[in-house]
C-alpha positions in Angstrom: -100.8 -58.8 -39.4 -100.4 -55.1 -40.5 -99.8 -53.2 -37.6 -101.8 -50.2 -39.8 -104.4 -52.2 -39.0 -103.7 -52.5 -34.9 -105.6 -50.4 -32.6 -103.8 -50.8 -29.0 -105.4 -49.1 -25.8 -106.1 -50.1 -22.0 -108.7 -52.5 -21.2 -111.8 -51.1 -19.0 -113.9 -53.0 -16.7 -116.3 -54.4 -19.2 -113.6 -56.0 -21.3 -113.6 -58.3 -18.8 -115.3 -61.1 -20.6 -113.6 -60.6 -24.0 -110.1 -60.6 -22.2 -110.8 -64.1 -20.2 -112.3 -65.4 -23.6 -109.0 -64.6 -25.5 -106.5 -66.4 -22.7 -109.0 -69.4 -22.5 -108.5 -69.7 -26.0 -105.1 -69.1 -26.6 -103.9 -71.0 -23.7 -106.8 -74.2 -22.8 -109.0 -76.2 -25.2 -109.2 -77.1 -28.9 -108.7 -73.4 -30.0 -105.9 -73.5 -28.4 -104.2 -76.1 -30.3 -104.1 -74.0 -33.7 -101.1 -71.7 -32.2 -97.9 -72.2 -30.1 -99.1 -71.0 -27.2 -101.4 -74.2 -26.1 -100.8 -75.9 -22.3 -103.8 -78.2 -23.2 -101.4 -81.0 -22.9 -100.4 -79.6 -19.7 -103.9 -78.2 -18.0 -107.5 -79.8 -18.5 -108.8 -77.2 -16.4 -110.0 -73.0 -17.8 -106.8 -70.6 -17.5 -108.5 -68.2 -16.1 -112.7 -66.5 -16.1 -114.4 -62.6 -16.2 -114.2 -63.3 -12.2 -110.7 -62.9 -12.1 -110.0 -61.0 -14.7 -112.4 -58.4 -13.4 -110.8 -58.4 -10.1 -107.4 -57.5 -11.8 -108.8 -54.6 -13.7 -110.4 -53.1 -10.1 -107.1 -53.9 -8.8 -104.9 -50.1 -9.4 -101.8 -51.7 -9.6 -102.6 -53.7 -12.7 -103.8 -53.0 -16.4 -104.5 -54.9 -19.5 -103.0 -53.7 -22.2 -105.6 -55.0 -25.6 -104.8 -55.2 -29.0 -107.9 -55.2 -32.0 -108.1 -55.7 -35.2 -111.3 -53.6 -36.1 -113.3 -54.5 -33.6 -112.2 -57.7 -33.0 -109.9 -58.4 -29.6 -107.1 -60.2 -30.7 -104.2 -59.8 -28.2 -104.1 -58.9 -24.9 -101.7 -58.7 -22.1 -101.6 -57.9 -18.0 -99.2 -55.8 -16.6 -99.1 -55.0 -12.9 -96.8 -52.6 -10.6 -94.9 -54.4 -7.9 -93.3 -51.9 -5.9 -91.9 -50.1 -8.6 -90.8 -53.1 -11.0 -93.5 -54.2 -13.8 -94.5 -57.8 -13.7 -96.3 -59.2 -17.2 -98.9 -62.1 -18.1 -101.9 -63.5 -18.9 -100.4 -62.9 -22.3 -102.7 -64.0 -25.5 -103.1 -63.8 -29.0 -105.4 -65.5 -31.3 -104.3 -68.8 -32.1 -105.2 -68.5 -35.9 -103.2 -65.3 -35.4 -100.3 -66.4 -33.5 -96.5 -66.1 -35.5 -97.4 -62.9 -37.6 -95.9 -60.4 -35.4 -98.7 -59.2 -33.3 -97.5 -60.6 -29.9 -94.4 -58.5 -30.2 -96.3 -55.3 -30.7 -98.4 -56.1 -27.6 -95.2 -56.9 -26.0 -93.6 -53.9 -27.1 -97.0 -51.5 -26.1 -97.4 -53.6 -22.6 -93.2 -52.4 -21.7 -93.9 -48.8 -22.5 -97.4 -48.8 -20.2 -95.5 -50.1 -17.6 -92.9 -47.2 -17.5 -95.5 -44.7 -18.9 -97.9 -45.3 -15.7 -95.7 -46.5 -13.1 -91.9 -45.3 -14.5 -90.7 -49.4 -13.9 -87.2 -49.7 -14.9 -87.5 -53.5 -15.1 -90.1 -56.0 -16.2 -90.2 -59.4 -14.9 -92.7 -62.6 -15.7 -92.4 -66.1 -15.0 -92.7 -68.9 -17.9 -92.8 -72.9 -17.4 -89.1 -73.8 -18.0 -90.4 -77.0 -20.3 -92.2 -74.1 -22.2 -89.1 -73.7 -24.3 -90.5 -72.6 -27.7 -91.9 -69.5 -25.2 -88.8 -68.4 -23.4 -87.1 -68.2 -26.6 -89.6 -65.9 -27.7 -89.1 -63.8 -24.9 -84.9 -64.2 -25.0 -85.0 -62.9 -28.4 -87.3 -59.7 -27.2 -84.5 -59.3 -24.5 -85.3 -61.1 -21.4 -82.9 -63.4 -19.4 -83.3 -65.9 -17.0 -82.7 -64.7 -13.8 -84.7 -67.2 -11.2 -86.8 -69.9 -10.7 -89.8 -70.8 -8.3 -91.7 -74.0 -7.9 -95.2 -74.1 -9.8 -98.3 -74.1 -8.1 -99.7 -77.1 -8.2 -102.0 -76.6 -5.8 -104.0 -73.8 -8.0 -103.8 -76.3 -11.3 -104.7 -79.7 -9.1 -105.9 -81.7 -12.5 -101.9 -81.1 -14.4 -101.0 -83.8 -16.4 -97.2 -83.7 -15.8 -96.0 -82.7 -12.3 -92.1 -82.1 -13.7 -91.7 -78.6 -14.1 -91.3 -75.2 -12.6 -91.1 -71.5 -13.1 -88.5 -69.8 -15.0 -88.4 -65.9 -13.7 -87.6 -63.9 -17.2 -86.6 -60.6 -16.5 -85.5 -57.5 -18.7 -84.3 -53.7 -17.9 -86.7 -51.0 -19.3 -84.4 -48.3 -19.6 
């Protein structure tokens, strides 16, 4: 994708729906199988809904960062300020989409939000560590392992595989 093309800009409160559409289908379902991205294999159950995503946008210590092509949503990305260090998810891009370049811009756009609004000199997020297609990604954009934490399985009760964890990726912002 021509980033000519590319509008980027913060999400409002009634991108709500559009933004938990995009996740569900980059991340869950059929959709989700024509990119990279999928953990159909992994989750039978929605990523995420407006619900939530709504309450994130209310929340002032988070954003969502959007990426469209005309008028079309076709990346998107939370960011969030915890106590002074940026944390990133809930990343998505189109799966048709996916591999031309459009999840580093939103990458790229989500870093410099974070430092713009809250001056974070570091961002962190946490990847499943058999997700190893996905930390590469993130390696090569700069981030390093630096910690691990136990996956919820309480929130994702229906997972198919029980044998993984978080990997903490984490890269400086100045």
């Amino acid at each position: 994708m021509a980033s000519a093309t590319l509008t980027l800009r913060l999400a409002g409160a009634s991108d709500a729906p559009a933004i938990a559409a995009l996740v569900e289908s980059a991340y869950r379902g059929d959709e989700s199988r024509r990119g990279w991205t999928t953990e159909a294999a992994l989750f039978p159950d929605n990523r995420t809904n407006p619900q939530e995503i709504a309450g994130l946008l209310a929340d002032p210590d988070a954003r969502f960062v959007l990426a469209h092509d005309g008028e079309v949503l076709v990346g998107c990305a939370m960011i969030r300020n915890e106590n002074g260090a940026g944390y990133f998810g809930l990343f998505a891009v189109k799966p048709n989409l996916q591999g031309a370049g459009l999840g580093k811009q939103v990458l790229a756009f989500a870093e410099a939000q974070a430092r713009a609004l809250w001056n974070c000199r570091e961002m962190a997020m946490t990847v499943i560590n058999i997700r190893e297609e996905l930390v590469a990604f993130y390696e090569r954009r700069g981030y390093r392992k630096t910690a691990t934490k136990p996956f919820p399985f309480d929130k994702e009760p229906g997972a198919r595989r029980k044998d993984f964890h978080f990997l903490v990726l984490t890269k400086p912002l100045v």
